[in-house]
Structures are given as C-alpha cells and as structure tokens.
N, C-alpha and C positions, 0 to 999 in steps of 0.2 A: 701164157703171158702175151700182155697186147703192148705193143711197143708203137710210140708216135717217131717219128724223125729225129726228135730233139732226145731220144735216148734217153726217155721215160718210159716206165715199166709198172704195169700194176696188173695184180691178178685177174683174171677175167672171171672167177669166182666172187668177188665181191659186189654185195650189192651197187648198181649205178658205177660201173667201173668204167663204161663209153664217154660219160659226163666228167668224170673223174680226168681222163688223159686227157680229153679235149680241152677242159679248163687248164690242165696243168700245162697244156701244147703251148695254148693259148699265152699266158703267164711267162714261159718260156721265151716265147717269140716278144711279148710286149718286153723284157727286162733284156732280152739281146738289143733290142734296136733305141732304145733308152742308153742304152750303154756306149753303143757305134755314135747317139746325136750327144750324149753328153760330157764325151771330151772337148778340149778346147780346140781349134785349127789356128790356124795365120788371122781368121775376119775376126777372133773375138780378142786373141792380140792386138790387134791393129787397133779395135774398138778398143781397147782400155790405154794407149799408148795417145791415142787423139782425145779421146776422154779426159787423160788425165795432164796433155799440152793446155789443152782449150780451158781448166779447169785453173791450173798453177798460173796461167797470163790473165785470168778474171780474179785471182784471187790479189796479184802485184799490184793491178790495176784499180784494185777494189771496187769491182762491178758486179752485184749481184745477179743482173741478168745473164753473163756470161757465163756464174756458174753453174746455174740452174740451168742453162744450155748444156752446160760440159755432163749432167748428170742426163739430161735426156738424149744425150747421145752413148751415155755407157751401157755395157753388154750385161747390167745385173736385171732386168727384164731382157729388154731387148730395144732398138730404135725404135724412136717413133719415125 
C-alpha cells in the first residue's frame, strides 16, 4: 500500500497507481484549501453590512446610481 499525507491509500498493484495518489493528493489539498478560503470571516460581513446600508439610503433616496454602487461593493463576486 502507498499512502500520500492526506491518508489516501491505493494498491500499488494497480495499473497507474503513482498517477492515481498524486491526483487524488492533489484533489485533496485543492478541496481542503477551497474549504479554509470558503467560509465567511468578519471582511465579507462587513462587506454585506455596508453593502446593504449604502444600498437601503439609495433605495429612500431613490438614486439609482447609489445602488448600483451598493451592488459593486457587495461580497457576491467580490470588490471592485
């Protein structure tokens, strides 16, 4: 048995099994660190909280450029 880090395992008997762990390592490490950046923290609160002040004072005020502001400052991409 060939075992990577990440406590995958595949027989060493099967064909292409070095390609095999390595993509699986790989897959592994790509969907831990996707997981670590894809919670939210305090910056992407913050962003939906000013987002959505700057958003409700354009919408009182009925100014469409401030909401179209209000949307390119929210965290559903990202700032510009």
């Amino acid at each position: 048995m060939f075992s990577c880090p990440l406590n995958i395992s595949i027989q060493e008997g099967s064909p292409n099994w070095a390609i095999k762990v390595a993509s699986l390592c790989k897959i592994r490490a790509i969907n831990s660190e996707l997981v670590d950046l894809g919670s939210p923290d305090i910056d992407f609160f913050m962003l939906i909280l000013f987002s959505s002040a700057l958003a409700t004072l354009g919408l009182i005020d009925n100014r469409p450029a401030v909401i179209i502001g209000a949307q390119l400052i929210g965290p559903l991409i990202s700032p510009i």
